[in-house]
N, CA, C and O of each residue as an XYZ file, in Angstrom:
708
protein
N       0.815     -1.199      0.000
C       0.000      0.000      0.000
C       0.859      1.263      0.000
O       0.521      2.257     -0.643
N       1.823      1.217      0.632
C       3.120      2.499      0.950
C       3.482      2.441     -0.390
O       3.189      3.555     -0.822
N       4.120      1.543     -1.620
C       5.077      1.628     -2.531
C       3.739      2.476     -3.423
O       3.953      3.375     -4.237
N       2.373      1.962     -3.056
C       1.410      2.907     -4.456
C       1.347      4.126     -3.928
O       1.612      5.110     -4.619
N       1.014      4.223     -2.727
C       1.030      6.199     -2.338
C       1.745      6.735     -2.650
O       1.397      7.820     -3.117
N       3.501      6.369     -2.643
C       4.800      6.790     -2.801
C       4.754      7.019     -4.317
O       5.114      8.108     -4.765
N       4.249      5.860     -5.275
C       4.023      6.138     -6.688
C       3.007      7.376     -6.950
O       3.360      8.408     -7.521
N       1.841      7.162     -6.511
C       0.745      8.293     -7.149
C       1.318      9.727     -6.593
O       1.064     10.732     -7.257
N       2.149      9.850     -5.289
C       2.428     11.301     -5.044
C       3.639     11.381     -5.841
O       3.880     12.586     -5.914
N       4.438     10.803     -6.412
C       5.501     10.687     -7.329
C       4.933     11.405     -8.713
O       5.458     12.421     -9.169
N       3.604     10.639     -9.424
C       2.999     10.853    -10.325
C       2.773     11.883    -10.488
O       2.839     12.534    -11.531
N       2.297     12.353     -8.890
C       1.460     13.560     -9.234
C       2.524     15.047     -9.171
O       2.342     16.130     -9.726
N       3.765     14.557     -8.191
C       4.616     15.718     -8.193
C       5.142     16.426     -9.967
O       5.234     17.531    -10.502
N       5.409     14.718    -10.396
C       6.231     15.441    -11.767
C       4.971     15.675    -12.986
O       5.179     15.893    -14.179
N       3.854     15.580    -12.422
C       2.970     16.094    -13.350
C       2.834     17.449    -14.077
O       2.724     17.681    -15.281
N       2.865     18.164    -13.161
C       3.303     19.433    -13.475
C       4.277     20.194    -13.859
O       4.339     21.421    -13.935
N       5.347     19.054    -14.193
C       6.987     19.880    -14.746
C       6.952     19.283    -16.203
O       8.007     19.639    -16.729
N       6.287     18.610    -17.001
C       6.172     18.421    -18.539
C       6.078     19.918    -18.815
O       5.130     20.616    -18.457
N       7.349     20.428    -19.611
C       7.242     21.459    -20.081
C       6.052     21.864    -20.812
O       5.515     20.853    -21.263
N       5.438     22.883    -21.107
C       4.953     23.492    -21.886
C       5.149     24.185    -22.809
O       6.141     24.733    -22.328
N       4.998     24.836    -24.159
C       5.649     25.445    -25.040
C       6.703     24.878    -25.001
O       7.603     25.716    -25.066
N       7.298     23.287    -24.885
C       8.128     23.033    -25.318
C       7.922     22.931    -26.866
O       6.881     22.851    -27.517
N       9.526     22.963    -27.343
C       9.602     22.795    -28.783
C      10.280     21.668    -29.651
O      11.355     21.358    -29.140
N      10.012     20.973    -30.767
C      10.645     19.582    -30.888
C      12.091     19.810    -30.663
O      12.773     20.831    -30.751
N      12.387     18.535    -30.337
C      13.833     18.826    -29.951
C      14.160     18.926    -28.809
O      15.306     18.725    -28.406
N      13.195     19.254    -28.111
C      13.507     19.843    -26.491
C      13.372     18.346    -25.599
O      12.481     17.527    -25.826
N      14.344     18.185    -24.640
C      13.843     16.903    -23.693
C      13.763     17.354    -22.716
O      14.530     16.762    -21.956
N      13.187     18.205    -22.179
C      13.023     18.805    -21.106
C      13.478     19.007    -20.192
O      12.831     19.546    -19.294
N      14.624     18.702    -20.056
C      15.943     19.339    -19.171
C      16.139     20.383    -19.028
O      16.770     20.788    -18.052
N      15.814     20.921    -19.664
C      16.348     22.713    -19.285
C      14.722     23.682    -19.659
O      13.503     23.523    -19.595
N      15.187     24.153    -19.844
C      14.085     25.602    -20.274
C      14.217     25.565    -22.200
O      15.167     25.504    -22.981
N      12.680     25.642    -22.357
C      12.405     25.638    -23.699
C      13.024     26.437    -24.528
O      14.033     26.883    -23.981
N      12.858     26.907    -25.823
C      13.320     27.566    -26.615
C      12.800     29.031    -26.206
O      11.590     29.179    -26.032
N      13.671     30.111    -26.049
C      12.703     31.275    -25.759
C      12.802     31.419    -24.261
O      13.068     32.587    -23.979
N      12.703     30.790    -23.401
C      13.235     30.635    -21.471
C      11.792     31.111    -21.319
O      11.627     30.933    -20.112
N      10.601     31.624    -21.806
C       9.325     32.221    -21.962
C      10.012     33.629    -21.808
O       9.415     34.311    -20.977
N      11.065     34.238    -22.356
C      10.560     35.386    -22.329
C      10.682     35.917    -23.491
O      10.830     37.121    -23.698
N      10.584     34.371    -24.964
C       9.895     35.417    -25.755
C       9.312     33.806    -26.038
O       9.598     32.753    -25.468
N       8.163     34.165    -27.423
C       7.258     32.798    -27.828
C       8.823     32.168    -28.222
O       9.854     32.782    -28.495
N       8.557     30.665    -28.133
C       9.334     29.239    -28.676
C       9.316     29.534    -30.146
O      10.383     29.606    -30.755
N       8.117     29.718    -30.779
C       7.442     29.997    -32.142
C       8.675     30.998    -32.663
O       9.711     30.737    -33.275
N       8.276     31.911    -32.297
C       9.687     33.020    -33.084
C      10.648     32.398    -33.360
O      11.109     32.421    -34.501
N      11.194     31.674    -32.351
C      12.748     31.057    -32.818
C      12.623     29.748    -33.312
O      13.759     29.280    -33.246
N      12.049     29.113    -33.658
C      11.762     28.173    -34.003
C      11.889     28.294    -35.341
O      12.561     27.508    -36.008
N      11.140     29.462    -35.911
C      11.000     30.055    -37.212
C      12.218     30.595    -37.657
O      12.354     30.703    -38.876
N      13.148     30.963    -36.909
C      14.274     31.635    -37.310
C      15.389     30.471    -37.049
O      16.159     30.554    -38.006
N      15.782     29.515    -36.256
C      16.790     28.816    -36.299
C      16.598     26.931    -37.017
O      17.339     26.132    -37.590
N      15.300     26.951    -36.583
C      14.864     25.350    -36.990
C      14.238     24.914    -35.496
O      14.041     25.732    -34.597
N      14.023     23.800    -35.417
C      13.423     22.959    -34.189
C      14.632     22.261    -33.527
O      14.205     22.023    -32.397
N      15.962     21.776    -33.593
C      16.423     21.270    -32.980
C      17.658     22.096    -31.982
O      18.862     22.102    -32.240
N      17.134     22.625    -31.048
C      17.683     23.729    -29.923
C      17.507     23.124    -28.527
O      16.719     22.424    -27.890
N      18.688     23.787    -28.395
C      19.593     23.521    -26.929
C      19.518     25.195    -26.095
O      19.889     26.226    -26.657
N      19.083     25.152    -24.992
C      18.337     26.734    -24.473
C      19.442     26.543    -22.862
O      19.692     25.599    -22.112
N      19.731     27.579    -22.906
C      20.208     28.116    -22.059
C      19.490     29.167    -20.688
O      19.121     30.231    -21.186
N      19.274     29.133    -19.475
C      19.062     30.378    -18.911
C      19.449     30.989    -17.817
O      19.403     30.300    -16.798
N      19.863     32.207    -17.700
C      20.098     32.813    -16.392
C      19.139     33.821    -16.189
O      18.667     34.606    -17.011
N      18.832     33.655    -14.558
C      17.970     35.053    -14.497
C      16.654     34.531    -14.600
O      16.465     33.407    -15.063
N      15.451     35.479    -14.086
C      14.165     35.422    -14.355
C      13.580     36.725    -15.252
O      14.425     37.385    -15.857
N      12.544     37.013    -15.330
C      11.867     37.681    -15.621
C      11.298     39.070    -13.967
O      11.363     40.291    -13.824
N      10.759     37.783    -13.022
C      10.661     37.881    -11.918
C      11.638     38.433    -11.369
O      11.714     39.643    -11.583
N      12.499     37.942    -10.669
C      13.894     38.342    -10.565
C      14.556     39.760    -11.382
O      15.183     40.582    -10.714
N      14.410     39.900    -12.457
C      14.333     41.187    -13.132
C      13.683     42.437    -12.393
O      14.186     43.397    -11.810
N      12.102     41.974    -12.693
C      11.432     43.316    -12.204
C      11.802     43.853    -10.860
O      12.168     44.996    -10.584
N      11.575     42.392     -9.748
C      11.722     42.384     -8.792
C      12.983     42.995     -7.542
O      12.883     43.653     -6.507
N      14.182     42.353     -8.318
C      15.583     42.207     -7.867
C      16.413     43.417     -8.706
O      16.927     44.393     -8.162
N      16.421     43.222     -9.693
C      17.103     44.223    -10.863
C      17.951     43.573    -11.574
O      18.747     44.187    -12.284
N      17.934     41.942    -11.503
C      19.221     41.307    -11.774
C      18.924     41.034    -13.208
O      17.800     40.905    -13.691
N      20.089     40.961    -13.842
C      19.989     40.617    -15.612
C      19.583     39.405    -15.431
O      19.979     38.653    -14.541
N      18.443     39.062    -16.608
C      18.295     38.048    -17.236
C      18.877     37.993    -19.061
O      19.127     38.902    -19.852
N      18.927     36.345    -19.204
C      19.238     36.245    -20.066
C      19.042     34.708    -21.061
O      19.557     33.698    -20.581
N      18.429     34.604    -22.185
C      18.356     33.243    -22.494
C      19.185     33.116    -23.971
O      18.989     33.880    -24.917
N      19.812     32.386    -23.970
C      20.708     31.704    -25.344
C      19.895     30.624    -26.633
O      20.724     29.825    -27.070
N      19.194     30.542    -26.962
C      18.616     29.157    -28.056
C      19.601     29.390    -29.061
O      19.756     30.409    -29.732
N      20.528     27.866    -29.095
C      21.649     27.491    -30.303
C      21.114     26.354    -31.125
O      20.200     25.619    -30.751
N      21.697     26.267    -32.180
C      20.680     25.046    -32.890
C      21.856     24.283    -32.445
O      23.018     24.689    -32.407
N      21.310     22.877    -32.043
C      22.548     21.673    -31.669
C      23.172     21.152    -32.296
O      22.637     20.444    -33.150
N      24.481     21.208    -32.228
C      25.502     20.888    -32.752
C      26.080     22.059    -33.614
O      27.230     22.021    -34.049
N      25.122     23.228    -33.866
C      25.824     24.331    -34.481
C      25.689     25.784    -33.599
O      24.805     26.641    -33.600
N      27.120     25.656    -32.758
C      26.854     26.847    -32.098
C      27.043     28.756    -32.514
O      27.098     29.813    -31.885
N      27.093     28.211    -34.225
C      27.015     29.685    -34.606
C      26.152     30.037    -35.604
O      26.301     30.753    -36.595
N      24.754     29.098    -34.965
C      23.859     29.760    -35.297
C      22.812     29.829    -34.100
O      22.093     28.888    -33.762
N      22.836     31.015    -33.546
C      21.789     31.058    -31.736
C      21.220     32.519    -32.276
O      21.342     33.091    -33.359
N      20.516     32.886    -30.994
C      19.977     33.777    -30.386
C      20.488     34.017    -29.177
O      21.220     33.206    -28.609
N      20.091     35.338    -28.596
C      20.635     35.383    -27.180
C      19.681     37.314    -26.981
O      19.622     38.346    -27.650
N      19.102     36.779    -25.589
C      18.447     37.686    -25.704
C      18.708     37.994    -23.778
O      18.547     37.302    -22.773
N      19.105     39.185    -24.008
C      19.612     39.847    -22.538
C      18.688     40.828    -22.269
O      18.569     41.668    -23.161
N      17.941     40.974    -21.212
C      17.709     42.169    -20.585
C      18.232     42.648    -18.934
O      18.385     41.871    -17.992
N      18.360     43.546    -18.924
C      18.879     44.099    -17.377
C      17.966     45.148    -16.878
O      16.932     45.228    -17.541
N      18.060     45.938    -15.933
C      17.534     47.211    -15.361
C      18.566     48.020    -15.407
O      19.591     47.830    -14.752
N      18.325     49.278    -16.418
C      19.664     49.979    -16.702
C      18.758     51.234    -16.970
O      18.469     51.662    -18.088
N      18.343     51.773    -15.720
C      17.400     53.589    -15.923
C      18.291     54.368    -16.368
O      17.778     55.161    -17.158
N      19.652     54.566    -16.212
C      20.724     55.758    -16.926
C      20.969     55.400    -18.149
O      20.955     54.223    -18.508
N      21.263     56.560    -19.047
C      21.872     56.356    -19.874
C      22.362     55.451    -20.577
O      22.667     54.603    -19.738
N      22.770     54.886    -22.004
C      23.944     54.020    -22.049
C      24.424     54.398    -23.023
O      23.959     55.046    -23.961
N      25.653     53.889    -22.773
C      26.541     54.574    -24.248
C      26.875     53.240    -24.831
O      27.005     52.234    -24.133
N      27.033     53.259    -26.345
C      27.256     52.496    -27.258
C      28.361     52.006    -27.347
O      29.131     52.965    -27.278
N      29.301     50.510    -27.530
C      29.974     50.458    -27.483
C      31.046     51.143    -28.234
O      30.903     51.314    -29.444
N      32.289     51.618    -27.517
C      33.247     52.434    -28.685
C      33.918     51.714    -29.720
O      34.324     52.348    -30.695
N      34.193     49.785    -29.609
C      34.739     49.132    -30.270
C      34.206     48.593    -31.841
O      33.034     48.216    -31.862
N      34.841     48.537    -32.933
C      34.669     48.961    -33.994
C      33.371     47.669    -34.586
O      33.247     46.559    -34.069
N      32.782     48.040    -35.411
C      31.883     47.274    -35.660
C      32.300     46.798    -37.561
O      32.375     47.502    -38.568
N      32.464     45.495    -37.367
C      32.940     45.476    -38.680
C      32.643     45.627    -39.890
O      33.422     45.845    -40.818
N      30.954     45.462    -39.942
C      30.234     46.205    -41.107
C      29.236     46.824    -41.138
O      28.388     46.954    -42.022
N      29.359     47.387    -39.747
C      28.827     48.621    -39.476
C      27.901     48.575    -38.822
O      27.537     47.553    -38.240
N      27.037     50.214    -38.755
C      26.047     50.460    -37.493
C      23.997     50.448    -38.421
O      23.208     51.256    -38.912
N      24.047     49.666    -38.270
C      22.272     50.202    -39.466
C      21.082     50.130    -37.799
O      21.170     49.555    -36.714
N      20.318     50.834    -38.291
C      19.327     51.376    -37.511
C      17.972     50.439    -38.113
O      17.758     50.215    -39.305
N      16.868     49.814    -36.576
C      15.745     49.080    -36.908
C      14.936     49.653    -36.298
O      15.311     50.411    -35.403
N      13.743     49.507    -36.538
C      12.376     50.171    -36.166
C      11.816     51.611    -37.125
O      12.189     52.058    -38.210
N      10.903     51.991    -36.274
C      10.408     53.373    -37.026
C      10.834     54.785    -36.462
O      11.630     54.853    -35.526
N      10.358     55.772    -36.975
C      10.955     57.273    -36.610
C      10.004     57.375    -34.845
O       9.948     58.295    -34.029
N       9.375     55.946    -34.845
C       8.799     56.709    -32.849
C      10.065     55.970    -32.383
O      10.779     56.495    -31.529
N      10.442     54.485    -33.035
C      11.026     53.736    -31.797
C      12.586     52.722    -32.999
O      12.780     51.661    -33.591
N      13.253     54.028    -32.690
C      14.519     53.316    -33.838
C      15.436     52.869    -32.434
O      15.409     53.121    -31.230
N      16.368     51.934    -33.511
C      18.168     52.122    -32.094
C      18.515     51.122    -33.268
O      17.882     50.459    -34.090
N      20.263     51.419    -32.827
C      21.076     50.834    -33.431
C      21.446     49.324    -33.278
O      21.211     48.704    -32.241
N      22.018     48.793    -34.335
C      22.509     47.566    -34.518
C      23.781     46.960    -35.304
O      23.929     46.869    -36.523
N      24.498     46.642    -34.461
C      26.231     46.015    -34.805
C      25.929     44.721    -35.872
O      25.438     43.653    -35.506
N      26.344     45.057    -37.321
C      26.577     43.695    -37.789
C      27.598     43.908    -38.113
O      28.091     44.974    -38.482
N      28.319     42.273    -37.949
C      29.811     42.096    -38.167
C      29.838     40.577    -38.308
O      29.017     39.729    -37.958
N      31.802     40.414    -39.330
C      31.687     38.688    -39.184
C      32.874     38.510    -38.217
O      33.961     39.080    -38.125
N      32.273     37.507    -37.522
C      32.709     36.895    -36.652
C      33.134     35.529    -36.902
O      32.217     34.709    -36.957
N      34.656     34.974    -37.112
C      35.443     33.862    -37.578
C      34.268     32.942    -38.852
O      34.015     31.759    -39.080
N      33.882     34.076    -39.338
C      33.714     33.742    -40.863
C      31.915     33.818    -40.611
O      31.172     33.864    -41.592
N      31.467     33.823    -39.451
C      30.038     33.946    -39.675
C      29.404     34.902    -39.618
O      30.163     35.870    -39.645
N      27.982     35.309    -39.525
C      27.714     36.665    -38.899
C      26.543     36.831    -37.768
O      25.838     35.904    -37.367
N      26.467     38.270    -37.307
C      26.456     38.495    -36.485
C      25.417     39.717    -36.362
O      25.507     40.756    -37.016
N      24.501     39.450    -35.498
C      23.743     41.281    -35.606
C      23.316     41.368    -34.152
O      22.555     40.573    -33.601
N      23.814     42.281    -33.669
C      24.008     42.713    -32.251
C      22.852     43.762    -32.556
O      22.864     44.311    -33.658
N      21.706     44.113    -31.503
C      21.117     45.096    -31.271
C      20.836     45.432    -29.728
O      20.676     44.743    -28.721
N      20.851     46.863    -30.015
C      20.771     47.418    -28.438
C      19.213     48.082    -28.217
O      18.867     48.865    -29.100
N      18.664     47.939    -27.586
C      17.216     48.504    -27.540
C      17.049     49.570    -25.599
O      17.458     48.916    -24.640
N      16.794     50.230    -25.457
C      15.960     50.610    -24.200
C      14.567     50.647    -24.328
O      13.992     51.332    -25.174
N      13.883     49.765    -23.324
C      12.440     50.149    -22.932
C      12.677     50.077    -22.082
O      13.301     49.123    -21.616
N      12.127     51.474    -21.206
C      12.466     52.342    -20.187
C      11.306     51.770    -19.115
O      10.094     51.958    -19.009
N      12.235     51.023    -18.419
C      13.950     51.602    -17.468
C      14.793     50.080    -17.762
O      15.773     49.654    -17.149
N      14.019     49.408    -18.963
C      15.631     48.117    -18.981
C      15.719     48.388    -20.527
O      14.975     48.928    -21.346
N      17.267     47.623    -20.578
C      18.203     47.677    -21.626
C      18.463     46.337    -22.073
O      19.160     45.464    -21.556
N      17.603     46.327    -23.397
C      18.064     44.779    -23.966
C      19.095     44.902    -25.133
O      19.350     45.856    -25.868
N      19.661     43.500    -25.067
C      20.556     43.286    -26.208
C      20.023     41.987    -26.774
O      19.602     41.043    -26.106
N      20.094     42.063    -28.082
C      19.481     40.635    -28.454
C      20.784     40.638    -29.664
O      21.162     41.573    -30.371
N      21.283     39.221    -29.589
C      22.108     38.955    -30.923
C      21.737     37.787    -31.564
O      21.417     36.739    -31.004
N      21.788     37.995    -32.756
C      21.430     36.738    -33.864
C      22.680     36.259    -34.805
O      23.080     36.807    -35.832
N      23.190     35.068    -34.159
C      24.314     34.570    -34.861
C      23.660     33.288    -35.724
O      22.916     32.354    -35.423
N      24.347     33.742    -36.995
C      24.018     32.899    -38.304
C      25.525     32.208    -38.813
O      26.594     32.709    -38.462
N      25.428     30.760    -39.853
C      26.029     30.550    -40.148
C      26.789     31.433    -41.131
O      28.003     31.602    -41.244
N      25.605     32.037    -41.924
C      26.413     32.908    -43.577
C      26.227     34.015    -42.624
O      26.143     34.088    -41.399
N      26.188     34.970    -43.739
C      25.885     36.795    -43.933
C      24.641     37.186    -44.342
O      24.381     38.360    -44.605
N      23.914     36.361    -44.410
C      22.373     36.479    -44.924
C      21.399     37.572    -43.895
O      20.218     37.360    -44.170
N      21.492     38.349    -43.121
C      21.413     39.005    -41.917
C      20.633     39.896    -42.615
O      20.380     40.855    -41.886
N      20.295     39.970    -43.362
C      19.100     40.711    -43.992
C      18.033     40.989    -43.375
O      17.244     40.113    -43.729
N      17.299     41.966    -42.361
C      15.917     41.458    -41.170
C      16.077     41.057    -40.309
O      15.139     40.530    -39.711
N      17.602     41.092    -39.670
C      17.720     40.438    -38.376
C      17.529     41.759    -37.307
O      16.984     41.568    -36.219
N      17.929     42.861    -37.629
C      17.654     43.946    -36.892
C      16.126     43.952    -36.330
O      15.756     43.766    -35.171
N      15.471     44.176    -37.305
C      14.162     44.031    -37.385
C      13.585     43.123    -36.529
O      12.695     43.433    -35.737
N      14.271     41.471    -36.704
C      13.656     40.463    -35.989
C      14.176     40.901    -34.302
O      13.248     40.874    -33.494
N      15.188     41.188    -33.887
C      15.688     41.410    -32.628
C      15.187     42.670    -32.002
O      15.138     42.764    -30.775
N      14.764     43.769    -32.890
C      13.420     44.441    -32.375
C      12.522     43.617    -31.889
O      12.361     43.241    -30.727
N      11.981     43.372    -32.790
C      10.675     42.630    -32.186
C      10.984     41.747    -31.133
O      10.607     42.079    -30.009
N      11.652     40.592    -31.287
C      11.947     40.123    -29.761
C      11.989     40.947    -28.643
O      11.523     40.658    -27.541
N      12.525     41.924    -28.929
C      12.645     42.631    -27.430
C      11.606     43.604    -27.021
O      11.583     44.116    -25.902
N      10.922     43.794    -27.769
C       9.618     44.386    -28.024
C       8.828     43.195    -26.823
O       8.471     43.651    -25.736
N       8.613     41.707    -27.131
C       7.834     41.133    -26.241
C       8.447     40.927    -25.346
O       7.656     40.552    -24.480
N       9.763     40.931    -24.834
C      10.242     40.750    -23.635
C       9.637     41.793    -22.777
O       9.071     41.617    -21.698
N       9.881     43.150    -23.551
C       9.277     44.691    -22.759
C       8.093     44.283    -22.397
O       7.815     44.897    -21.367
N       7.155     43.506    -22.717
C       5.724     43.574    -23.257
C       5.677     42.568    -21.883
O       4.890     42.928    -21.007
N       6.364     41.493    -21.669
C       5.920     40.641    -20.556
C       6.518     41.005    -19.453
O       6.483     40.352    -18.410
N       7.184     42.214    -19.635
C       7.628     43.084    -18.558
C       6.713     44.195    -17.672
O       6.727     44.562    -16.497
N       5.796     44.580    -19.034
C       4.712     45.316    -18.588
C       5.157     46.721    -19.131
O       4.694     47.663    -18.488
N       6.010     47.058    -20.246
C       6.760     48.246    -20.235
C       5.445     48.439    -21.178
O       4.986     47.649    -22.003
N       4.915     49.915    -20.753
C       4.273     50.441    -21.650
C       4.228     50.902    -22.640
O       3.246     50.892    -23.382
N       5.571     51.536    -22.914
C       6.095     51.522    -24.299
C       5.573     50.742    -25.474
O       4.907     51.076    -26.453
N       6.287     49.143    -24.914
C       6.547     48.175    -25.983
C       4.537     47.269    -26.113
O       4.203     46.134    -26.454
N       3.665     48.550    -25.627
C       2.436     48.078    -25.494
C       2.246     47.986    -27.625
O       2.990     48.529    -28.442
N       0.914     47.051    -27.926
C       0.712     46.766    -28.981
C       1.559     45.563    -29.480
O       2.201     44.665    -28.935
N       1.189     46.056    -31.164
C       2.062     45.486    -31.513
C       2.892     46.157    -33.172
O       2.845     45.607    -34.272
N       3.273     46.875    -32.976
C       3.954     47.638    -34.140
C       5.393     47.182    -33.825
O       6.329     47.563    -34.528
């Protein structure tokens, strides 16, 4: 009678840790594609289904604490092609990095809500670094690709950080433009 109670409260503990919004590929060891702080779906669409997710930090912990969060999705076995999407609590200022950007600085969004973005190659691949503020945190989102095809990646790393703001509660990043 003890070994079935011990089973059904067993049952019932890990019932509730089958990920959700997991994504194929995922064995549920870690945190899904996205850590939820952006949809699985987005990146899914941008790297493929077979991802390995990384996370530090909460969301919680963010608002709460002030501490950076941060989640990585790499496609497996190819670690230069990821995502990586950082936010912190950073109310001052920030200045741009001074170090050289290798093919330069191009600007994403519209004339309400632009900011800059670093693309460069990096040991032959590339790379698009963007810096965003929604006030009072400071995201960085980078999209590492195998080629140079980086065409819309600005764009796409807006928008990611657009819903991070958004499940942050930043009013700003309210809607969806």
């Amino acid at each position: 009678m003890r070994t079935s109670a011990v089973l059904l409260l067993l049952g019932l503990a890990t019932a509730g840790c089958s990920g959700s919004g997991a994504t194929p590929g995922d064995t549920g060891a870690g945190p899904g594609a996205g850590c939820d702080l952006v949809p699985a779906g987005r990146l899914v669409g941008l790297l493929g289904t077979d991802l390995v997710t990384t996370q530090r930090g909460s969301l919680r912990t963010l608002r709460e604490r002030h501490t950076t969060t941060s989640c990585r999705t790499v496609v497996r076995g190819h670690p230069e092609r990821s995502v990586t999407v950082t936010a912190e609590y950073h109310p001052e200022p920030y200045r741009l990095p001074r170090k050289a950007c290798s093919e330069g600085w191009v600007y994403a969004g519209t004339p309400e809500k632009y900011t800059p973005a670093c693309q460069e190659t990096v040991d032959g691949h590339g790379r698009t670094t963007l810096v965003v503020r929604w006030q009072p945190y400071l995201m960085h989102v980078t999209v590492d690709r195998s080629d140079r095809d980086w065409a819309g990646d600005p764009e796409r790393a807006l928008s990611l950080s657009r819903l991070v703001a958004q499940r942050l509660g930043v009013s700003e990043a309210a809607g969806d433009g």
